[in-house]
N, C-alpha and C positions, 0 to 999 in steps of 0.2 A: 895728860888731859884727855878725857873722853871726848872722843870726833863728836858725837852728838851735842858736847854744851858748844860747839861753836858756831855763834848767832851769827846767821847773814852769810856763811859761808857753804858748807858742803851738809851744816847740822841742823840740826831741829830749829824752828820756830816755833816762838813761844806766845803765850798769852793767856792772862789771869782775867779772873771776874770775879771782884773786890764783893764782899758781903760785910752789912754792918748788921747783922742782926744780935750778936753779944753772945753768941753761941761760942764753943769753944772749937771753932774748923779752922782749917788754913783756909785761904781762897782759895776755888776752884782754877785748878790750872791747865792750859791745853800744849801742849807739846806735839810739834810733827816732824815724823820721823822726814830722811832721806827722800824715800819712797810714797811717800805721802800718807802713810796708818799714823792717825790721829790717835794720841793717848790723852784723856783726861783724869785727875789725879783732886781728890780730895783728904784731908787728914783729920782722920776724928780721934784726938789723945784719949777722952775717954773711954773710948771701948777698946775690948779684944778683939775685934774680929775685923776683917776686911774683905768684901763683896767685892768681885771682878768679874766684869763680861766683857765680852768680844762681839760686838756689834755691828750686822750687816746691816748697808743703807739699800738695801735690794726686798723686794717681798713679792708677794704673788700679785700686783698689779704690774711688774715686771714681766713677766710671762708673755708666753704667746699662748694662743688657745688651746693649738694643738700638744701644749706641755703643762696646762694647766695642774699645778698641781706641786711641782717639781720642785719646789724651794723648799715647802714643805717635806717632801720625801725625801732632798739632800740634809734636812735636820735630821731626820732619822739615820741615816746611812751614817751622819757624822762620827754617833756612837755604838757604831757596830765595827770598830776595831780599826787600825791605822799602821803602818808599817811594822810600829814596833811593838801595840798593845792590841792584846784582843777587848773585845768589849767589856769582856769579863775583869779584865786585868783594869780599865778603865773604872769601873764599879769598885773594885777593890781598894786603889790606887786613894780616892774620896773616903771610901766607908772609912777606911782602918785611921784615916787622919778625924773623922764626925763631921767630915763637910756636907755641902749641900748642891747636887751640883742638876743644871736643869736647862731645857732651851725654852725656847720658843719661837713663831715664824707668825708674822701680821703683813698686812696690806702693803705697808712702803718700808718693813726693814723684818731683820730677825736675828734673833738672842741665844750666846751661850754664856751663862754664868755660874759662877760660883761662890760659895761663903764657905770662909775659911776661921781656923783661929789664924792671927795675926802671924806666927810663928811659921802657919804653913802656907806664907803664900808663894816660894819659890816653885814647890809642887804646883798650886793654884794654877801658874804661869806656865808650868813645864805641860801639865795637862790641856788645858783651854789651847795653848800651840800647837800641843801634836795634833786632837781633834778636829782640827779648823785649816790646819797647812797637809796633813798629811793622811787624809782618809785609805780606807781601802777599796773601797765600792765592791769586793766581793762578788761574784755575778750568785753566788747561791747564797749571799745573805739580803741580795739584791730582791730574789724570788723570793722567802721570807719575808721580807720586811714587805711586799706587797701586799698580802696577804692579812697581816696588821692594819695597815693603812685601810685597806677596805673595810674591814671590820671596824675602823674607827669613822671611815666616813656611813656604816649603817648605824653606828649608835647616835648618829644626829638623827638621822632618819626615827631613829626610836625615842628622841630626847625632843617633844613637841614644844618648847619654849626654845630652844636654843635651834630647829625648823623651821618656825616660823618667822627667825629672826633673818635665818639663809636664804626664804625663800622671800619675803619683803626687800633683804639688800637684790637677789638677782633681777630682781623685778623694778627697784628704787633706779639703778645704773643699768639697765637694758643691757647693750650686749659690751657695756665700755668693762675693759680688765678690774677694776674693783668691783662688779655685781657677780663675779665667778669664785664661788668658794674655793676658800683655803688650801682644801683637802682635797682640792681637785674632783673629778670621777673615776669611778669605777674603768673607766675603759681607757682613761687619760694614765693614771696610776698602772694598768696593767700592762700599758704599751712601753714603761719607762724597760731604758737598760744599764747593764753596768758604762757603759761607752758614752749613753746621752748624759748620762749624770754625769762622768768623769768635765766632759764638754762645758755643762752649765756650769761645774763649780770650777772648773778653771777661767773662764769667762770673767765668772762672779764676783768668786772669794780674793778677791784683789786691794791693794794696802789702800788705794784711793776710795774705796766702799766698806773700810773696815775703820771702826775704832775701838779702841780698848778703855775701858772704862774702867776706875779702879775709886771706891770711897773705904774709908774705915783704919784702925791704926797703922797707917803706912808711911813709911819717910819716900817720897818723891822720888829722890834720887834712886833710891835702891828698886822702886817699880819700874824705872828709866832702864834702868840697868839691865833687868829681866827683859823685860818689853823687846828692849834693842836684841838680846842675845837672842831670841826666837822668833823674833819677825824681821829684824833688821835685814833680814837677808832675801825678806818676797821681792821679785820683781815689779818696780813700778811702772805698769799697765791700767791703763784709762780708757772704762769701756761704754757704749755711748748707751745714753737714758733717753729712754719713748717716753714722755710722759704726758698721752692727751688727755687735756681737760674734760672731763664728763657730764655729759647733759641730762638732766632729769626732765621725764615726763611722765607725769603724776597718774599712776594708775591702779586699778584695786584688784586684787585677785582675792578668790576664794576657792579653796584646795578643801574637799570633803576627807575626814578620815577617822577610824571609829577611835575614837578619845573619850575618857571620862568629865571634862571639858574644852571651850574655847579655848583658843590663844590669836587675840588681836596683837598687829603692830599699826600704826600708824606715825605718818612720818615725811616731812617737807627738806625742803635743799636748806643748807646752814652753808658756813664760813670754813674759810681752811682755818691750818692751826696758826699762821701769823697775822690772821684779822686783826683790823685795829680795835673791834668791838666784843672781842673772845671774852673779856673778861665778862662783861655786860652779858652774854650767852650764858654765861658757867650761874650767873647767878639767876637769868629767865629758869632754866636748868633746876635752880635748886627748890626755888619757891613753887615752881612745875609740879616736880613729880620726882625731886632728887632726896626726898627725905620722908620721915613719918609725920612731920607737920605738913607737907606739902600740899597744897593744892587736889590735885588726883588723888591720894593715897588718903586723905581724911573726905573729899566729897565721894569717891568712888566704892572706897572699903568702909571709912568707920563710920559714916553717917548712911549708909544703905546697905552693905554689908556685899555688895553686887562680886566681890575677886579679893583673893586672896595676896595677889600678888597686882601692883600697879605701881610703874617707875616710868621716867626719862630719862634720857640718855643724850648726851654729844657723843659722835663721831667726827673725829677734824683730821682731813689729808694736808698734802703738801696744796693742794690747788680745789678742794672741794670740802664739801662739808654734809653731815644727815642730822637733824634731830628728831627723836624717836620715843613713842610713846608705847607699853607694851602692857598688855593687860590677861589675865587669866579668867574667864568665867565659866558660868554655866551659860549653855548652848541659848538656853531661851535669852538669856541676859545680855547679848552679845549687842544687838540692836541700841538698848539703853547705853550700854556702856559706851560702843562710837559715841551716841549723845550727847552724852556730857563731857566728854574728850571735846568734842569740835567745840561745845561750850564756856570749856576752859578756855582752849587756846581763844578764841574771840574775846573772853571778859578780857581778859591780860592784854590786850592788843587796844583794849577800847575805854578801861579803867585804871587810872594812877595806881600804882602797886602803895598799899596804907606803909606808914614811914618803920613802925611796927614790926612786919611783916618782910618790909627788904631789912630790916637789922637783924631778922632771925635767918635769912637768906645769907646773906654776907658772913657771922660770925658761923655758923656751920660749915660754910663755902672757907671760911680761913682756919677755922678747929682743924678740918680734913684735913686739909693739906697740911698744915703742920705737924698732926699726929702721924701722918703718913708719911713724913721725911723724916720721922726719929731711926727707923735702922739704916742700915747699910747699904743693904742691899733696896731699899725703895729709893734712897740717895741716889747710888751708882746709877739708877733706871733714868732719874729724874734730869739729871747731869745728862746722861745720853741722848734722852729724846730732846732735851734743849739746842742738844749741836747739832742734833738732826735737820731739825724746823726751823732754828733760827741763825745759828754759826757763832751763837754767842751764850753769854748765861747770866738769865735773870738772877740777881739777889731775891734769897725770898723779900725782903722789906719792902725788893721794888713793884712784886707781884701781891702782895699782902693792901697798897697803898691803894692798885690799879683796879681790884677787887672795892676798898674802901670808896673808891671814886666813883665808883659805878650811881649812877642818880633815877628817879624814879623815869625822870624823862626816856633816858638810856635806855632802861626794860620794855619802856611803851615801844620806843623807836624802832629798838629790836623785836619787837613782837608782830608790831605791824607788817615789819619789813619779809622777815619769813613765813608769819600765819596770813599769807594774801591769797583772796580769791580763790580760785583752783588750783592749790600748790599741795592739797594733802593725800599723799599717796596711803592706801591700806590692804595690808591681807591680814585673812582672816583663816586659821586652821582649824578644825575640827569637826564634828558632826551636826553639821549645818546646813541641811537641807531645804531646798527655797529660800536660801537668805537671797536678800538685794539690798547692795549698797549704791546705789546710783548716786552717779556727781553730787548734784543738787544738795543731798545730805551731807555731803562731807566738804560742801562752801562754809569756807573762814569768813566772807563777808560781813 
């Protein structure tokens, strides 16, 4: 008998989250190791393939100032070679099998995954471990890869929609660790070394901050199997979490720069991701500015023709929350467009949403998401950020029902609640000379 099936003893704890949606999956299942790396395991018979990542519960609110950055640059360092593979041979390793393999680093976690055929996920397993337990840090791939990093943090600089969004969040959370971008600076990035990185990710990368995610045709057992032979063996170390809550105070910037047009955000304090009214958000959200019928995107573009580009957005932490409105125009149009922005959000906050209107909200809101958990790899994601934020896992039926329940009251209550008074913070990018946005204009009242 494998040491891990024995329950209550020396081996894993187990726990399912039952789905009755009529699909063809097992339940999601959680397994924890010895040492505490959490594996979750989905089985989809239909397909060939099966998506695996390896999920840090750590991200760049983590950080200290002076290392701003660093989580980010340990994802980079990850695949620039490991005891026993070069980078190269890590590239290889993927291509010659047609996998898919990719990270990425956010606010409170960060991702290494891959998509495999079914047949190679022992590979899948043997690679995602070595990248993840046994880096090399290189001190000259270390110089190198800074060198990238800077050049990725000026093509924000050069990217004025994806700027204006960096410099509305630094501004949204003052000086709290979520208003400091991802990618660090220029002078935080070029202070890092082989030694500090070694330091962070031994700290970090630890089984009690790590799970393994796995959906797509897999038998459980035999991802157990793998799982255990390559990580079974980390030390279980438990390292302590800073997590203060962050305080918004609603402020407006305007950053002049020669662009061939605007780019507004605007944007008030929201819910974290276990609010009791998330759902009731996701659909303010859609009927907002989350689609082409939307509210903004037909008063702002199709019926005045004022930007090209106009959406909303949620952002939901462990303990805070942004909703966000983001808009492209032309320089003179900037003024009009705040306008009708702050005009939305007041009708919504002061008008029953028509019953019409939240059914087109809601079945777009439930379309998405379900089209969006047909592969694997948005499964595996899906599964993960659940244990993250909640330590459990919704049934879709149960989140499909929670969405269904949301009522016109619900949207009002939420609208009220966020679009109040002086709660709307905004910047404004581009070549905008004498603009003024003063308070007054951008009262929700």
């Amino acid at each position: 008998m494998r040491f891990y099936q024995l329950r209550g003893k020396a081996g894993l704890r187990e726990r399912t989250g039952l789905r009755s949606t009529g699909l063809s999956h097992s339940p999601v299942a959680l397994d924890v190791l010895p040492n505490g790396l959490r594996v979750l395991t989905e089985s989809m018979k239909e397909v060939r393939s099966v998506s695996i990542g390896v999920w840090l519960t750590r991200g760049s609110r983590h950080e200290t100032a002076e290392q701003s950055g660093v989580a980010h640059f340990v994802e980079h360092m990850l695949f620039k070679g490991t005891a026993t593979r070069s980078a190269e041979d890590i590239a290889q390793a993927i291509d010659s099998i047609g996998g898919q393999l990719d990270a990425f680093t956010a606010k409170e976690y960060a991702s290494y995954y891959i998509k495999v055929l079914d047949e190679h996920l022992p590979l899948a397993v043997d690679v995602l471990a070595d990248i993840v337990r046994n880096p090399a840090f290189a001190p000259d791939d270390v110089e190198r890869e800074q060198k990238v990093v800077v050049e990725e943090i000026k093509m924000v600089e050069d990217t004025p929609d994806d700027l204006v969004h960096e410099l509305f969040t630094q501004g949204f959370w003052g000086a709290h660790p979520l208003g400091r971008p991802i990618l660090g600076t220029r002078d935080t990035v070029e202070s890092f070394t082989s030694g500090l990185l070694r330091r962070y990710f031994e700290s970090t990368y630890t089984p009690h901050n790590l799970i393994v995610s796995a959906v797509g045709n897999l038998e459980r057992q035999q991802l157990l199997d793998l799982v255990v032979d390559k990580f079974g063996s980390m030390h279980a170390a438990v390292g302590a979490r800073d997590e203060q809550r962050p305080q918004v105070v609603p402020a407006v910037q305007i950053r002049r720069k020669e662009l061939e047009q605007s780019h507004i955000c605007l944007g008030t304090d929201s819910y974290p991701q276990d609010h009791t009214d998330r759902h009731a958000i996701y659909v303010l959200n859609t009927l907002l500015g989350g689609s082409m019928s939307s509210r903004l995107f037909q008063n702002i573009r199709e019926k005045r023709g004022l930007a090209y580009a106009v959406f909303s957005g949620v952002s939901a932490y462990r303990d805070a929350g942004a909703f966000t409105v983001y808009a492209g125009c032309s320089d003179e149009a900037v003024g009009q467009v705040v306008d009708l922005v702050v005009d939305e959000l007041k009708t919504v906050k002061q008008t029953p949403v028509p019953p019409a209107e939240l059914r087109r909200a809601k079945d777009h809101l439930k379309g998405s998401l379900m089209l969006g958990l047909e592969s694997t790899a948005s499964r595996m994601s899906h599964i993960a950020r659940q244990e993250i934020y909640f330590d459990r896992q919704f049934s879709l039926d149960e989140t499909l029902e929670a969405i269904e329940a949301v009522t016109p009251d619900d949207v009002r209550r939420v609208a009220a609640d966020l679009f109040a008074g002086n709660s709307l913070s905004a910047t404004v990018l581009g070549n905008v000379n004498g603009l003024k946005l003063p308070r007054e204009r951008l009262d929700l009242q």
